[in-house]
N, CA, C and O atoms as a MOPAC input file, in Angstrom:
PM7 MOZYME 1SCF
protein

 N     -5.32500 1     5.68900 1    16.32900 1
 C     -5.78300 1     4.73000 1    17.31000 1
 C     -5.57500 1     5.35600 1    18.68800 1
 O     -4.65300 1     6.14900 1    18.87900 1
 N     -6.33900 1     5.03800 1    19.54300 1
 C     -6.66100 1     6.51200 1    20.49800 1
 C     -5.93900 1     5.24100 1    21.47800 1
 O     -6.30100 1     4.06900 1    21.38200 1
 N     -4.78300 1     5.74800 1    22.49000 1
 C     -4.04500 1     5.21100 1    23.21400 1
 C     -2.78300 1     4.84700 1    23.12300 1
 O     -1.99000 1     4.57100 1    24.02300 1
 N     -2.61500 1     4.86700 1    21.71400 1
 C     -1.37800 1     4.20300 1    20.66800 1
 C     -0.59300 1     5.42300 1    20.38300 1
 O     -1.10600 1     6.38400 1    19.80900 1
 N      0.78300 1     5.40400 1    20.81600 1
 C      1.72700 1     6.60500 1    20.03000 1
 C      2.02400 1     6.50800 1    18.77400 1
 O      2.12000 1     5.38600 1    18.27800 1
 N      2.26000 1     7.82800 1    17.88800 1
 C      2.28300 1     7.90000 1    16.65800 1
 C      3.69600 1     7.11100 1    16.37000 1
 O      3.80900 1     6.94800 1    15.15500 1
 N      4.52300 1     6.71000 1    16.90900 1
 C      6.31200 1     5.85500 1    16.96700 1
 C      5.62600 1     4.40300 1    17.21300 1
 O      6.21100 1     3.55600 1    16.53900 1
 N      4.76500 1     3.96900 1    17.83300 1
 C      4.39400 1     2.78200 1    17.97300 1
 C      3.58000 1     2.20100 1    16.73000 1
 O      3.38400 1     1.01200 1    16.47900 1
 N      3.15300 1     3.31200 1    16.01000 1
 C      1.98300 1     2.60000 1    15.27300 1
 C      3.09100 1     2.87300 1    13.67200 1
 O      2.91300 1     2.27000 1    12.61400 1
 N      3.81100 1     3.56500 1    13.84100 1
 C      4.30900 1     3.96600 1    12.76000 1
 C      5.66600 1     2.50500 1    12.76100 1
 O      6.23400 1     2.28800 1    11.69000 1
 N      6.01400 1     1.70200 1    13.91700 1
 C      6.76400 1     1.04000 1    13.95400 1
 C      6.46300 1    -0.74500 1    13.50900 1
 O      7.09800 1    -1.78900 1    13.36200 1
 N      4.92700 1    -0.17600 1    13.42100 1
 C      4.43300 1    -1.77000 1    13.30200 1
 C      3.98100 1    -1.73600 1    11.80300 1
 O      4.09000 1    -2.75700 1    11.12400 1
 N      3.42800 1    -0.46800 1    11.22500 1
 C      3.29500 1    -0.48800 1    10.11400 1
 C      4.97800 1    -0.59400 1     9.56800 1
 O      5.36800 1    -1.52800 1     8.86800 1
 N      5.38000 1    -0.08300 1     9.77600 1
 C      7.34100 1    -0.31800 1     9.11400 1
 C      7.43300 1    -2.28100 1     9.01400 1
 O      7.79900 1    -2.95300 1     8.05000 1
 N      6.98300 1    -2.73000 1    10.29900 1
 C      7.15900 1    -3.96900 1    10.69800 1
 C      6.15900 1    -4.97100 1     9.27200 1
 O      6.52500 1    -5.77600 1     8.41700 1
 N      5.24700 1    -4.56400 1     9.52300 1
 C      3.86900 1    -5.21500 1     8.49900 1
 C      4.25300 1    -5.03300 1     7.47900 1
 O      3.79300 1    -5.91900 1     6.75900 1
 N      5.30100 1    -3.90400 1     6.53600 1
 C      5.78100 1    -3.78700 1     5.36600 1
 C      6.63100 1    -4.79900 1     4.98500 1
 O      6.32100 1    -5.29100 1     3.90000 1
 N      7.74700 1    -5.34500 1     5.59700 1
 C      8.55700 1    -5.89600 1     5.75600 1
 C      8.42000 1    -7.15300 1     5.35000 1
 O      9.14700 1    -7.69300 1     4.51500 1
 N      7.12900 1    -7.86000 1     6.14100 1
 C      6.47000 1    -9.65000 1     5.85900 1
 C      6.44700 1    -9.72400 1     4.96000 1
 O      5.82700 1    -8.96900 1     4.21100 1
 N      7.37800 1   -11.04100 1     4.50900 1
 C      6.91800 1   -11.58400 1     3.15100 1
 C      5.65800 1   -11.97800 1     2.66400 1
 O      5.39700 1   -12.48700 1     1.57400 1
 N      4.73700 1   -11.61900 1     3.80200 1
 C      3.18700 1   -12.59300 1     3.74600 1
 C      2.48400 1   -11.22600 1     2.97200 1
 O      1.49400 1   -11.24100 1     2.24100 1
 N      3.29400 1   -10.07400 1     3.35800 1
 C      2.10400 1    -8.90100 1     2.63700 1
 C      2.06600 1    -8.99700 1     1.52400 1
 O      1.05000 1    -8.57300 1     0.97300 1
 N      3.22400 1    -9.63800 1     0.63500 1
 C      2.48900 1    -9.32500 1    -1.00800 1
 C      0.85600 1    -9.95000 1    -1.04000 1
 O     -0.07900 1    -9.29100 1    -1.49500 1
 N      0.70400 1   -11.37700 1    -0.45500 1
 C     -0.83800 1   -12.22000 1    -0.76900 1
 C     -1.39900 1   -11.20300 1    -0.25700 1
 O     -2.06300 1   -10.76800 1    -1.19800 1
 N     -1.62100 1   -10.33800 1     0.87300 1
 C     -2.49200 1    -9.52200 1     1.33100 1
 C     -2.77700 1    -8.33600 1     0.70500 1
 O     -3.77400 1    -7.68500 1     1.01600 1
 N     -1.86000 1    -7.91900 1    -0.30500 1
 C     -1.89900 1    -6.62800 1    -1.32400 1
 C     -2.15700 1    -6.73800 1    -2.59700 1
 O     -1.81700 1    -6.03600 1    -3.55000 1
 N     -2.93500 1    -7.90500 1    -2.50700 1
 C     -2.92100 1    -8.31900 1    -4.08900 1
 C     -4.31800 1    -7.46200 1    -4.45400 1
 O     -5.21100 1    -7.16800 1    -3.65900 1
 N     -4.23400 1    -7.08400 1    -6.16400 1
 C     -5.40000 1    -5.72900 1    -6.36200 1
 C     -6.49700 1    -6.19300 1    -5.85800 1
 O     -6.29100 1    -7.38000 1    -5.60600 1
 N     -7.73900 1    -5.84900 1    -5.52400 1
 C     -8.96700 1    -5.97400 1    -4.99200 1
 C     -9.83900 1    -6.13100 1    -6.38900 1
 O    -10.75700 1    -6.94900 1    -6.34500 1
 N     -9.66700 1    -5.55600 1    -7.38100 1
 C    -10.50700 1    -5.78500 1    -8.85400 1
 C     -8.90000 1    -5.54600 1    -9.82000 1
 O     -7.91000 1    -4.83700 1    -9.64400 1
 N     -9.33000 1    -6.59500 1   -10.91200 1
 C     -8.12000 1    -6.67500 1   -11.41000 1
 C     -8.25500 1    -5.74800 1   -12.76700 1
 O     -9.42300 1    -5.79600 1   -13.15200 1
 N     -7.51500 1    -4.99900 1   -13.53400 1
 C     -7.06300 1    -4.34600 1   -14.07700 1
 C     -7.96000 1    -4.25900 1   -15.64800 1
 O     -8.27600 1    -3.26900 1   -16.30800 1
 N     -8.14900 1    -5.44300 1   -15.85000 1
 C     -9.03000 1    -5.79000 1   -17.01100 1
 C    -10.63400 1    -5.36600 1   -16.67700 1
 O    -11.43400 1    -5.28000 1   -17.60900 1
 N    -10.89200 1    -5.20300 1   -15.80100 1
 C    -12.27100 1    -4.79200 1   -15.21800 1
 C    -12.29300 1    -3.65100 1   -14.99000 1
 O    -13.05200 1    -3.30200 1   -14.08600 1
 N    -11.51500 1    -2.63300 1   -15.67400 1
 C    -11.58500 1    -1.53500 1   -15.30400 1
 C    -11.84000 1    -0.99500 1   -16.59300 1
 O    -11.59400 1    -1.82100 1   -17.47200 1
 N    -12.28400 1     0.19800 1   -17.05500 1
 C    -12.60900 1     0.67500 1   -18.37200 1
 C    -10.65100 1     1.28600 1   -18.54600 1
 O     -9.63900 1     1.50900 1   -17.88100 1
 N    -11.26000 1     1.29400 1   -20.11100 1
 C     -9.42300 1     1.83500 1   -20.67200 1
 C     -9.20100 1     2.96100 1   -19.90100 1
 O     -8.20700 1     3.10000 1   -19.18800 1
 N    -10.18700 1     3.85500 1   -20.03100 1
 C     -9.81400 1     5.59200 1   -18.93800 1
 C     -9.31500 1     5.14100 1   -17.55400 1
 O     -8.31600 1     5.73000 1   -17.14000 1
 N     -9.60800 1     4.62400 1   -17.13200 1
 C     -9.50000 1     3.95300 1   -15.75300 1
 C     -8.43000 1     3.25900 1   -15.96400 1
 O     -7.79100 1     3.29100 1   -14.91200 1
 N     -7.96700 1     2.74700 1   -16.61700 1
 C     -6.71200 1     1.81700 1   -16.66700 1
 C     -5.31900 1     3.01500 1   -16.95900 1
 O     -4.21700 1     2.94700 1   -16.41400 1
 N     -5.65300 1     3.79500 1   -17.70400 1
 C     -4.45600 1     4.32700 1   -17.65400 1
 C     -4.27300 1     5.16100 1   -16.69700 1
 O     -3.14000 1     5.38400 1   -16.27200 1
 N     -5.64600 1     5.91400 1   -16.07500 1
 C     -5.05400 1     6.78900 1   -14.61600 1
 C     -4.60800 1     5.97600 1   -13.61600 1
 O     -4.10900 1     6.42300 1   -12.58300 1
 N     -4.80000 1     4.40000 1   -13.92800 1
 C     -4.39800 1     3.82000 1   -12.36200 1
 C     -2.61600 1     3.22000 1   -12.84500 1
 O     -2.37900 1     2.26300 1   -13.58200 1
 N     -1.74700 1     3.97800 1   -12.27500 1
 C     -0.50700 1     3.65800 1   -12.58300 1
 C      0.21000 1     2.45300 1   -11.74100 1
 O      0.82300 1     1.43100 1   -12.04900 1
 N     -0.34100 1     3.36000 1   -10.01100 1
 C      0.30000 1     2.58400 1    -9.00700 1
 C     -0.28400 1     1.41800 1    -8.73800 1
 O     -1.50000 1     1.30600 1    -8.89600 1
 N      0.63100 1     0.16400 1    -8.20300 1
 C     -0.17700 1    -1.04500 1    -7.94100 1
 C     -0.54400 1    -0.62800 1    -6.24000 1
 O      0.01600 1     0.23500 1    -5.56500 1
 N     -1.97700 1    -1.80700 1    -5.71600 1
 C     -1.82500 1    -0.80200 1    -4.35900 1
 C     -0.63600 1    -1.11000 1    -3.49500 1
 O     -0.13400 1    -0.31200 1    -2.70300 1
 N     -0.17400 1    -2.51100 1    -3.74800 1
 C      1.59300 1    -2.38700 1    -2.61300 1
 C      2.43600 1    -1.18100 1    -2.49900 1
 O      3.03400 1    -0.56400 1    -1.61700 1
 N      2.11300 1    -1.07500 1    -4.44600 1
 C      3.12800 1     0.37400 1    -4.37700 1
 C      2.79800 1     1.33800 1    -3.33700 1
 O      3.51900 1     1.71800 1    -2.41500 1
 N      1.47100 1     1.71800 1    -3.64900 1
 C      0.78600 1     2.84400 1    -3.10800 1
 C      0.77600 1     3.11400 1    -1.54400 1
 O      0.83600 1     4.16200 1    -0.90200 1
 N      0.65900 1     1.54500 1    -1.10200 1
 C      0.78900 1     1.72400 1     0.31900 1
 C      2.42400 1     2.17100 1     0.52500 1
 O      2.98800 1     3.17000 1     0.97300 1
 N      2.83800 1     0.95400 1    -0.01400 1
 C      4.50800 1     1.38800 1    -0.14700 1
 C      4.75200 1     3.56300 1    -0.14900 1
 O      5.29100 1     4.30600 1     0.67100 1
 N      4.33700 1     3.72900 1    -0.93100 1
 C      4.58900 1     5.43500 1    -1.22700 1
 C      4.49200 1     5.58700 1     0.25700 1
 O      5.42300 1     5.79100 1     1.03600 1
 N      2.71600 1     5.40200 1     0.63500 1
 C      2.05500 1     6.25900 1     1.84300 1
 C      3.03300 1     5.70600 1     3.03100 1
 O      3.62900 1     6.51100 1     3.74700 1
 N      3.07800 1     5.25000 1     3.08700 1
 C      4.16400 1     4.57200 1     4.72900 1
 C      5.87700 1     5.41600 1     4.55200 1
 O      6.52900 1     5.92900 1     5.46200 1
 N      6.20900 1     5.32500 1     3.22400 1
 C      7.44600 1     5.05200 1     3.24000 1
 C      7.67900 1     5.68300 1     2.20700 1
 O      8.20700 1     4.93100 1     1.38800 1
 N      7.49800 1     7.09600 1     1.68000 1
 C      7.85100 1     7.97900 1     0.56900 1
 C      9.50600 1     8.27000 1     0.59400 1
 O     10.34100 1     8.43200 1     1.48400 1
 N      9.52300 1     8.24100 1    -1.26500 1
 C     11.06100 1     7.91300 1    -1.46300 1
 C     11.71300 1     9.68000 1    -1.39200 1
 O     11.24800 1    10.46300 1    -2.22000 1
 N     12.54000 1    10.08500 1    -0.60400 1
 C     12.91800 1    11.46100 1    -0.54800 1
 C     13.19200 1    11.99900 1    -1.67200 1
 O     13.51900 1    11.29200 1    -2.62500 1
 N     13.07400 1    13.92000 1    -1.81200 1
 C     12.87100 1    13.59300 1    -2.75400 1
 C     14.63300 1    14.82900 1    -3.26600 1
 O     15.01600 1    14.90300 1    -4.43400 1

């Protein structure tokens, strides 16, 4: 975001993780049964997780 420091934006996403309101907002977009079996087993992560990883990867 052009104006925005990378500590500011990285502080609100930390912040937006946090809300109890994000689980309703992370809920899957197509649910799991709509996916073919191949597709079901490559998809491991839920996307909370996933965002979870991308923001906030567990050291390793």
């Amino acid at each position: 975001v052009a104006g925005v420091s990378q500590a500011k934006i990285r502080k609100a996403v930390l912040n937006a993780l946090k809300d109890s309101r994000l689980e309703e907002c992370l809920a899957e977009t197509i649910p799991k049964s709509a996916l073919s079996p191949a597709a079901q087993s490559v998809m491991q992560w839920s996307l909370r997780d996933s965002i979870h990883y991308l923001h906030q990867p567990h050291p390793r």
